[in-house]
C-alpha positions, 0 to 999 in steps of 0.5 A: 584288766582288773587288779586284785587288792586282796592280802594274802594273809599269813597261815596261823601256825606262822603267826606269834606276835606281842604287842605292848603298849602301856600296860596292855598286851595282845598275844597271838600264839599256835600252840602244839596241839595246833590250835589258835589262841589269843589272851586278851588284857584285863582293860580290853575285856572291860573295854568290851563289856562296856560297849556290849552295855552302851550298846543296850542303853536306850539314847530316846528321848520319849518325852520329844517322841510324843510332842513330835507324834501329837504335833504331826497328829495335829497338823502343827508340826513344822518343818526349817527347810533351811536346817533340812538342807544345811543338814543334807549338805553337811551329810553329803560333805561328810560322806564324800571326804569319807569316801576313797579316791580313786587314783 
């Protein structure tokens, strides 16, 4: 027998909520024409205008890419297996405590 974990989520013209914290406010509200609408704060728009721009910044560094391209091209490039495998197992041992237990 398989048992379904979905939620059944509450219909729209159901839902009005306000949530404060601080300064900030979320409103999730159905107006009478019917239709769903949600005012965002001030402080969660610039939130995610600064992730859209972070999302856009370039994080490589050209000068390692290029002494990794000419030590590989001249055969000089070495590899720590000992950092590989420390690596690989700090990998692993993040991935299993993110993963769900089973009950």
């Amino acid at each position: 027998m398989k048992i379904d974990k979905r939620v059944t989520p509450t219909p729209a013209s159901k839902v009005s909520a306000t949530q404060a914290k601080g300064t900030g406010k979320a409103e999730v509200s159905t107006p009478q024409g019917g239709s769903d609408s949600l005012t965002l704060t001030e402080s969660s728009t610039r939130i995610r205008a600064l992730e859209a721009q972070l999302a856009s910044v370039d994080i490589t560094d050209a000068g390692k890419v290029e002494s990794v391209k000419a030590a590989l091209a001249n055969g000089t490039f070495a590899v720590d297996a000992e950092v590989v495998a420390d690596r690989l197992i700090d990998h692993t041992k993040e991935t299993l405590r993110k993963r769900p237990r089973k009950k």
